[in-house]
VEXDREN-2710 file (C-alpha; in Angstrom, 1 decimal):
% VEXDREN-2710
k/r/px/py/pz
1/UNK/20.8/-20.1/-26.1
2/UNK/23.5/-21.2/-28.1
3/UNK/24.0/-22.1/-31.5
4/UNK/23.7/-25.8/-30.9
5/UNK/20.2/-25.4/-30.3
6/UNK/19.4/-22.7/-32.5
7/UNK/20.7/-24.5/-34.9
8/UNK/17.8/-26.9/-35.6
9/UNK/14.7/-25.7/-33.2
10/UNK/13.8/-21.9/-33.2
11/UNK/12.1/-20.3/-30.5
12/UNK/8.7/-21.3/-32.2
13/UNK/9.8/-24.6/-32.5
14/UNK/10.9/-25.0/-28.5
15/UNK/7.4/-23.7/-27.8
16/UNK/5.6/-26.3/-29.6
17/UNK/8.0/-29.1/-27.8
18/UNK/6.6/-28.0/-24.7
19/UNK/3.3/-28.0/-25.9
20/UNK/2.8/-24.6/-26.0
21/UNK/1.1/-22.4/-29.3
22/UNK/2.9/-18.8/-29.1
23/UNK/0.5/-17.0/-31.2
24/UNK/-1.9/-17.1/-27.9
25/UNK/0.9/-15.4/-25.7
26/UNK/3.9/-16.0/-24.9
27/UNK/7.3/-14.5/-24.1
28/UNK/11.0/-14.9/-24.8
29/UNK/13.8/-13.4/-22.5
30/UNK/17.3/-13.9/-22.9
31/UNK/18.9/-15.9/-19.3
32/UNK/20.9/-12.7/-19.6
33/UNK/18.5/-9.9/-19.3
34/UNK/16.9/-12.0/-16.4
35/UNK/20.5/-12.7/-13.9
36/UNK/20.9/-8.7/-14.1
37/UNK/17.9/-7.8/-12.6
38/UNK/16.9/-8.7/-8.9
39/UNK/13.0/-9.2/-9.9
40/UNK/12.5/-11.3/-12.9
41/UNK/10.8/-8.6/-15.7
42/UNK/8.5/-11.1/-17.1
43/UNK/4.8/-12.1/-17.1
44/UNK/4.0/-14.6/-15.1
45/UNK/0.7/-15.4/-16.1
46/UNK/1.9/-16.0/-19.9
47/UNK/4.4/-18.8/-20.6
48/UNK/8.3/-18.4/-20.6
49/UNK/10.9/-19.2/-22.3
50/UNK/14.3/-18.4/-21.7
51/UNK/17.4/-18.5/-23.7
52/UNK/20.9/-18.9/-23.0
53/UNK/20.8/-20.8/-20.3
54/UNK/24.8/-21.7/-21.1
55/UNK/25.8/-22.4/-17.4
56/UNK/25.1/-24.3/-13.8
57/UNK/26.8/-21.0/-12.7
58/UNK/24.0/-18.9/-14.8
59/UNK/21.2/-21.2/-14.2
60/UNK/21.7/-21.0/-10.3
61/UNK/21.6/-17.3/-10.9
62/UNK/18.5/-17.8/-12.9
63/UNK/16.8/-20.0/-10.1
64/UNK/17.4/-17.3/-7.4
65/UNK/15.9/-14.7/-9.9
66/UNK/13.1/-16.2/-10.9
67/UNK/12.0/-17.9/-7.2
68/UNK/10.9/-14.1/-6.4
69/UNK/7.9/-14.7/-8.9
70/UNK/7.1/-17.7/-9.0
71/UNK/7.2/-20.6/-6.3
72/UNK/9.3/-22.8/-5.9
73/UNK/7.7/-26.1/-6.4
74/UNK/6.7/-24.5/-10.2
75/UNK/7.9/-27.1/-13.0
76/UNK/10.7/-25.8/-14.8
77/UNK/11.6/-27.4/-18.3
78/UNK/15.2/-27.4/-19.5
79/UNK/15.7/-27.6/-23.1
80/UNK/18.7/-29.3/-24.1
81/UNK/20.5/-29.4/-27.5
82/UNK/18.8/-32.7/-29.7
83/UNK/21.9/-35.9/-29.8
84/UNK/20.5/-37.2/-33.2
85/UNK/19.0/-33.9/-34.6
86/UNK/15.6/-35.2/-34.4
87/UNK/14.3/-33.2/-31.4
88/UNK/15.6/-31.5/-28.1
89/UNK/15.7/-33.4/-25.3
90/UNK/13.6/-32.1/-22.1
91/UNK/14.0/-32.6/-18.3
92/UNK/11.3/-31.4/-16.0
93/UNK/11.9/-30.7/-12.4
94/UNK/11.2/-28.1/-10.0
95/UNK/12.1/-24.4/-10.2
96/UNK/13.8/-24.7/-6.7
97/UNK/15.8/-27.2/-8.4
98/UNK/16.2/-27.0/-12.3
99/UNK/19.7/-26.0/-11.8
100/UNK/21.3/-29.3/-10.3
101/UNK/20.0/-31.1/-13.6
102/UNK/23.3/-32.0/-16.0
103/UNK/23.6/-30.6/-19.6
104/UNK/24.0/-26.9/-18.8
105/UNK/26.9/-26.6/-20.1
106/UNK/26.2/-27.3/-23.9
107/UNK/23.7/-24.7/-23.8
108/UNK/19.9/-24.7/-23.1
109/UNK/16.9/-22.8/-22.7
110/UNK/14.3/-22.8/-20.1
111/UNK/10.6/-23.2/-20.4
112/UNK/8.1/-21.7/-17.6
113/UNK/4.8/-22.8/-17.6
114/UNK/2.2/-19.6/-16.7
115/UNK/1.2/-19.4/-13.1
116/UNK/-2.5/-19.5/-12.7
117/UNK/-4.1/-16.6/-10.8
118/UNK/-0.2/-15.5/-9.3
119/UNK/0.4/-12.4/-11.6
120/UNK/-0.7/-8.4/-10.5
121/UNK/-2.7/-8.3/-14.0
122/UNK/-4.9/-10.8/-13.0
123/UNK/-6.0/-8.5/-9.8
124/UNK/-5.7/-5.6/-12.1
125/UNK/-8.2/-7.6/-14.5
126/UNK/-10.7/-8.7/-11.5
127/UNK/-11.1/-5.3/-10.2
128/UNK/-12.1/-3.9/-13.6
129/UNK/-14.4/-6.8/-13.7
130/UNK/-15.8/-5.8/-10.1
131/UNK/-16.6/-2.0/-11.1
132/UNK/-17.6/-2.9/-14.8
133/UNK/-21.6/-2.0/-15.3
134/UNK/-22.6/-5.1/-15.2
135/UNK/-19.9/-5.7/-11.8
136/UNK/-20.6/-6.1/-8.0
137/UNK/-23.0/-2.8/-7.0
138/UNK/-20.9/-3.0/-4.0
139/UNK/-17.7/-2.2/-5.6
140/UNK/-19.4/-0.1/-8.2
141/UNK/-20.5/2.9/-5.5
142/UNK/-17.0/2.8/-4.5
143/UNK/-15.0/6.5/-4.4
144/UNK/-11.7/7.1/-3.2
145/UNK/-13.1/8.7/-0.3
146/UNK/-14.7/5.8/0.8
147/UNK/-12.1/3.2/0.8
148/UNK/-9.9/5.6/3.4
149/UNK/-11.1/3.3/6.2
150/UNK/-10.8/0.4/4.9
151/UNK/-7.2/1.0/3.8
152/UNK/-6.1/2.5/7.3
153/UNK/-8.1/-0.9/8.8
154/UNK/-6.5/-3.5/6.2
155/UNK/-3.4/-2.1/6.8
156/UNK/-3.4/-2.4/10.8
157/UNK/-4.8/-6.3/10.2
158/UNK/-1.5/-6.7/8.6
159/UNK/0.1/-5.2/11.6
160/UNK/-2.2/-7.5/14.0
161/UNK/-0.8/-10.6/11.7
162/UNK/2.4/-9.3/12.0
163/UNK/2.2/-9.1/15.7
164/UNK/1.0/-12.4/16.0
165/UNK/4.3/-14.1/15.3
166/UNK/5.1/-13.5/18.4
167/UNK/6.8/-16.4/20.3
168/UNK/7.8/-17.8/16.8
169/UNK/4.3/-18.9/15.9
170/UNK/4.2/-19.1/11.6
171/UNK/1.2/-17.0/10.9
172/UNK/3.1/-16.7/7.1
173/UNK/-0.3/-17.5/5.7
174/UNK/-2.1/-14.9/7.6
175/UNK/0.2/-12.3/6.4
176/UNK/-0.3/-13.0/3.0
177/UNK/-3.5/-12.7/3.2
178/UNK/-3.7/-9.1/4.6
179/UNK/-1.3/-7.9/2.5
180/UNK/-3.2/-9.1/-0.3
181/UNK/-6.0/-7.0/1.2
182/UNK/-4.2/-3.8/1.0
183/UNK/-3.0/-4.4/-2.4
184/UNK/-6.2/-4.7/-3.5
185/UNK/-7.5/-1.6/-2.0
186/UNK/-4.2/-0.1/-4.0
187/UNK/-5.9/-1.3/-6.9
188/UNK/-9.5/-0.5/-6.7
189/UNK/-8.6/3.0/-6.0
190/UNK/-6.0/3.2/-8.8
191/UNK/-8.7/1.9/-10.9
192/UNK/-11.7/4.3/-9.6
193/UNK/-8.9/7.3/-10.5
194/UNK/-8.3/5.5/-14.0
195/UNK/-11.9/5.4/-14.9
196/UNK/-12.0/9.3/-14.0
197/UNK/-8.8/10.0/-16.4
198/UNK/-7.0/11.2/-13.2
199/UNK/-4.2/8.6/-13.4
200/UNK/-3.4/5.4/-14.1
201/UNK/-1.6/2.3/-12.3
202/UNK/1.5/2.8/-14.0
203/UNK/1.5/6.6/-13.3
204/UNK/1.7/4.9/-9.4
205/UNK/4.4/2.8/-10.0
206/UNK/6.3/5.0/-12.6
207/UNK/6.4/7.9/-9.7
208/UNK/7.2/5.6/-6.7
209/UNK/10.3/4.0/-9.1
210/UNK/11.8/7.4/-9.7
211/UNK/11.8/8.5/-6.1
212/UNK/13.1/5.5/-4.5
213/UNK/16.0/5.7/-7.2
214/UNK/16.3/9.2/-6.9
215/UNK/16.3/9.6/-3.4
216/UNK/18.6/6.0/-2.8
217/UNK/21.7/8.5/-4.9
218/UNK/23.8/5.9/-2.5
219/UNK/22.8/3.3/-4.1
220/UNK/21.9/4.2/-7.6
221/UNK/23.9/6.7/-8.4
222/UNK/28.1/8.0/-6.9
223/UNK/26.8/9.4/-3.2
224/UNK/28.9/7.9/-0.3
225/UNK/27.4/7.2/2.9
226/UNK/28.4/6.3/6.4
227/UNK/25.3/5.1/8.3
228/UNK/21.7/5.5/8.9
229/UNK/22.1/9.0/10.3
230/UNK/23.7/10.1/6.8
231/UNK/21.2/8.5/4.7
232/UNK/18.6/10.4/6.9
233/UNK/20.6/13.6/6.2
234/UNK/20.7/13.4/2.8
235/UNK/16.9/12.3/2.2
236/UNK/15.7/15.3/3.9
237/UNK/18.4/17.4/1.2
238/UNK/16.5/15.8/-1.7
239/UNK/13.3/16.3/-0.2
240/UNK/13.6/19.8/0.3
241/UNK/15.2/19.7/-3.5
242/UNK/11.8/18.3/-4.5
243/UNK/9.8/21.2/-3.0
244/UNK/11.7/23.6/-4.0
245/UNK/11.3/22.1/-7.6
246/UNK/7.4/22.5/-7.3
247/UNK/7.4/25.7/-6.3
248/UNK/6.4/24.5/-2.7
249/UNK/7.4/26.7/0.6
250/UNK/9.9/24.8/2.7
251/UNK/8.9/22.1/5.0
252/UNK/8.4/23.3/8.5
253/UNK/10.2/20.7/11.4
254/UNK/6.5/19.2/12.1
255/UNK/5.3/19.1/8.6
256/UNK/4.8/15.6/6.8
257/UNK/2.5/13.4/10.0
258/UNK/-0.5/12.9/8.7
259/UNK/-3.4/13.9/10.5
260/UNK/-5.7/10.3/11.0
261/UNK/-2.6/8.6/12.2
262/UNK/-3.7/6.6/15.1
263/UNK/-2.9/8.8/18.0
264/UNK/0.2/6.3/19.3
265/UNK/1.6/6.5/15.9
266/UNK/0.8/9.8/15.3
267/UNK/3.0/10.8/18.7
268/UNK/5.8/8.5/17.5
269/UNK/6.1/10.6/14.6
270/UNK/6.0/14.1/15.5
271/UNK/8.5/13.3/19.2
272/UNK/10.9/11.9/16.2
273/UNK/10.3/15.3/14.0
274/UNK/10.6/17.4/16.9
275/UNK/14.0/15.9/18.4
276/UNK/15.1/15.7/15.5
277/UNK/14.6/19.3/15.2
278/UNK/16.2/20.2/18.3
279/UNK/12.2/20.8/19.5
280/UNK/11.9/18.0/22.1
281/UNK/14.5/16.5/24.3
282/UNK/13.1/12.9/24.1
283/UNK/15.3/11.7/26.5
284/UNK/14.8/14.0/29.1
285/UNK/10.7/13.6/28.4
286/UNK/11.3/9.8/29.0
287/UNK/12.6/10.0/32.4
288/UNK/10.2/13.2/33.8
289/UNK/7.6/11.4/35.3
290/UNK/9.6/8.8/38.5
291/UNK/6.8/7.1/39.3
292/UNK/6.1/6.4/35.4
293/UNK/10.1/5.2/35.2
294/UNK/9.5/2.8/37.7
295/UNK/6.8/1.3/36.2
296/UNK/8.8/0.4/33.4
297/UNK/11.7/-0.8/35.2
298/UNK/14.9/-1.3/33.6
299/UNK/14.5/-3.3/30.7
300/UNK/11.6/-3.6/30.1
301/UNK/9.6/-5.8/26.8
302/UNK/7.2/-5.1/24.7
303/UNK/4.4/-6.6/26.5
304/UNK/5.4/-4.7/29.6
305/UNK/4.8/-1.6/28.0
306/UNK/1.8/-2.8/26.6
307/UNK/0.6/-3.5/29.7
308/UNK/0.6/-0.1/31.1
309/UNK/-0.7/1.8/28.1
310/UNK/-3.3/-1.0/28.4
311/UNK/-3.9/-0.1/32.3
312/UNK/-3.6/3.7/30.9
313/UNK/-6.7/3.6/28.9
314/UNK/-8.7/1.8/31.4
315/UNK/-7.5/4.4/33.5
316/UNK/-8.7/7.3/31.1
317/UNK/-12.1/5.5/31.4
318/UNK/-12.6/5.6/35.0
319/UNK/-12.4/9.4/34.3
320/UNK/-14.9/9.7/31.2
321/UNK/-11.6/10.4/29.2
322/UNK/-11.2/8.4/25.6
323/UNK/-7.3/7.7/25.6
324/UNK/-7.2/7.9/21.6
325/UNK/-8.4/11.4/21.7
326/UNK/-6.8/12.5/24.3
327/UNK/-3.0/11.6/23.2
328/UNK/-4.4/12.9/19.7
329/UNK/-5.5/16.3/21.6
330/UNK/-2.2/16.8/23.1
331/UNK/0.2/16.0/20.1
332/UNK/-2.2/18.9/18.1
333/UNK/-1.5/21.1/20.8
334/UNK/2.1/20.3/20.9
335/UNK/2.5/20.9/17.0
336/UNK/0.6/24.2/17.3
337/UNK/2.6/25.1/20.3
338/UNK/5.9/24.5/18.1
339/UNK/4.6/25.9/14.8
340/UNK/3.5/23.1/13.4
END
């Protein structure tokens, strides 16, 4: 903000202009501090103001920031400098388009109201509420062992929504949704390991943080790359770095697919591992079985492919086989064969 505004209205003051009482939360980040960082580093269940909002230039900055935390039909108050010294003038619009308002340029700050029920604390604060004492007995009984099916089974119902976009149908709703699901299953069972002093959900985010920066050295640190293939390269260096760190043996070629992978997933995996290992010449698997090729034809679409693992299973059937086990038997066998 600059010293026009200061001049007469602190922060406390631009607060209670917007109707707002501080001392029950609030926050107050410079414009600056938010345009150099992709995700806006703020709380968006308390209310927000920002200073130094100097520019159109900055405040378009600002708008792309903040509209990865908070919608975009949000109100957004800019704060411009008073004309008579009696009290700033404010303009409400929304956040998608606070920055075509005029004034900008004498300096300004921003005010952003909270958003009700949009921030992760609030779903932090529910699921403590949920396996409190006097919570939901449902919740309460709830181990990490427990919730490993429902996380494998939310996460493929984001995969069905996903999936059902097909032929450009908006299912963005649906996706949500799902997604929500699985992020609440992150949370319970972040908060069952924090009521047993194992860990807590900054511990998760703190250790996911360092490895994506530490093993992105291309993007966060000097490392030149040229392609997908290198990047690949140089993840499974720092991988074998971290191992070796821990005092862990080094990662056999097969190592790393879990084992209740679905069995289609689970043989996506380990043909990826194993060619990549010079173990499997995927290629040459693809075009062993003629009559299999054929099927397929030439370019063949998702759906065509679905079809005949479709007409595969029903075939399994007819022989008493379960498809799911059986594709799961053979890519064990395969990893034992291999030393896996």
């Amino acid at each position: 903000m600059t010293n026009a505004l200061y001049a007469t209205h602190d922060p406390l003051t631009l607060f209670a202009a917007a109707g707002v009482d501080p001392m029950a939360g609030a926050q107050i980040v410079p414009a600056a501090r938010i345009a150099d960082h992709a995700y806006p580093q703020v709380e968006t269940g308390l209310p927000l103001l920002i200073t130094g909002v100097g520019s159109p230039a900055l405040a378009a900055t600002l708008k792309e920031r903040l509209l990865n935390a908070y919608p975009a039909q949000h109100p957004a108050t800019l704060i411009l400098p008073p004309e008579d010294g009696a009290a700033p003038r404010m303009t409400t619009a929304p956040l998608g388009e606070f920055d075509r308002l005029a004034g900008m340029e004498s300096g300004a700050a921003l005010y952003i109201p909270p958003l009700e029920r949009g921030d992760f604390t609030d779903l932090q604060a529910i699921v403590a509420r949920l396996r409190a004492p006097d919570g939901c007995p449902w919740d309460r009984v709830q181990t990490l062992a427990t919730l490993r099916q429902d996380l494998l089974g939310e996460a493929v119902e984001v995969l069905e929504a996903i999936d059902a976009e097909q032929d450009g149908f908006d299912n963005n709703a649906h996706i949500a949704e799902e997604l929500g699901d699985v992020l609440l299953l992150v949370t319970m069972m972040t908060q069952i390991a924090t009521e047993e002093g194992r860990f807590q959900m900054a511990d998760v985010i703190r250790h996911i943080v360092t490895k994506l920066i530490r093993r992105h050295p291309h993007v966060f640190g000097d490392v030149s790359v040229d392609g997908v293939d290198e990047v690949f390269a140089n993840w499974d260096e720092i991988k074998a770095q971290e191992k070796a760190a821990r005092g862990e043996a080094a990662a056999r070629p097969l190592d790393g697919v879990p084992a209740h992978l679905p069995a289609l997933e689970k043989a996506r995996k380990l043909q990826s591992k194993a060619a990549k290992a010079g173990l499997l010449d995927r290629e040459g698997l693809a075009a062993s079985e003629p009559g299999l090729v054929a099927l397929v034809g030439d370019e063949p679409d998702e759906i065509r492919v679905g079809e005949i693992l479709w007409t595969l299973v029903a075939l399994a059937k007819e022989h008493d086989i379960d498809a799911e086990d059986a594709l799961r038997a053979y890519a064990v066998a395969f990893r034992r064969e291999h030393g896996g």
